[in-house]
C-alpha positions, 0 to 999 in steps of 0.5 A, a space after each residue: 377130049 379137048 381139040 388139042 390135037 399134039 403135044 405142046 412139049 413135044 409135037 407129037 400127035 399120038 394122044 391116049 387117055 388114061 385113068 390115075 391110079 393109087 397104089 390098087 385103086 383108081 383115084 376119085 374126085 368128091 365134092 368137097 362139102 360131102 367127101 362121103 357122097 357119089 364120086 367120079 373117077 378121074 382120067 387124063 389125056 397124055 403123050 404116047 411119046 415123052 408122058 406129057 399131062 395135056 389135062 385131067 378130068 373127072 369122067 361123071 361131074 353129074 355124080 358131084 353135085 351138092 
């Protein structure tokens, strides 16, 4: 998680993370010249109180290397 410590949209400190999902799955990141290859799932840091996305990131970036 990065050093922001409350949300530039709204102030408040309340910050949690949480995984971005499609329809039953969580969604994967792969490296792009290999789709079939290892993957990472992908979570995000958001505000508890309006929703705000501060950043997205992939849990496992080892997983992606060509």
């Amino acid at each position: 998680m990065s050093q922001q410590v409350d949300c530039p949209k709204c102030g408040n400190k309340e910050l949690k993370k949480g995984i971005i999902r499609a329809a039953l799955s969580v969604v994967h990141m792969f490296p792009e010249n290999n789709p079939r290859s290892k993957s990472s799932p992908i979570s995000s840091i958001y505000c508890k109180s309006c929703g705000y996305i501060l950043e997205s990131y992939i849990d496992h970036p080892e997983r992606l290397e060509d």
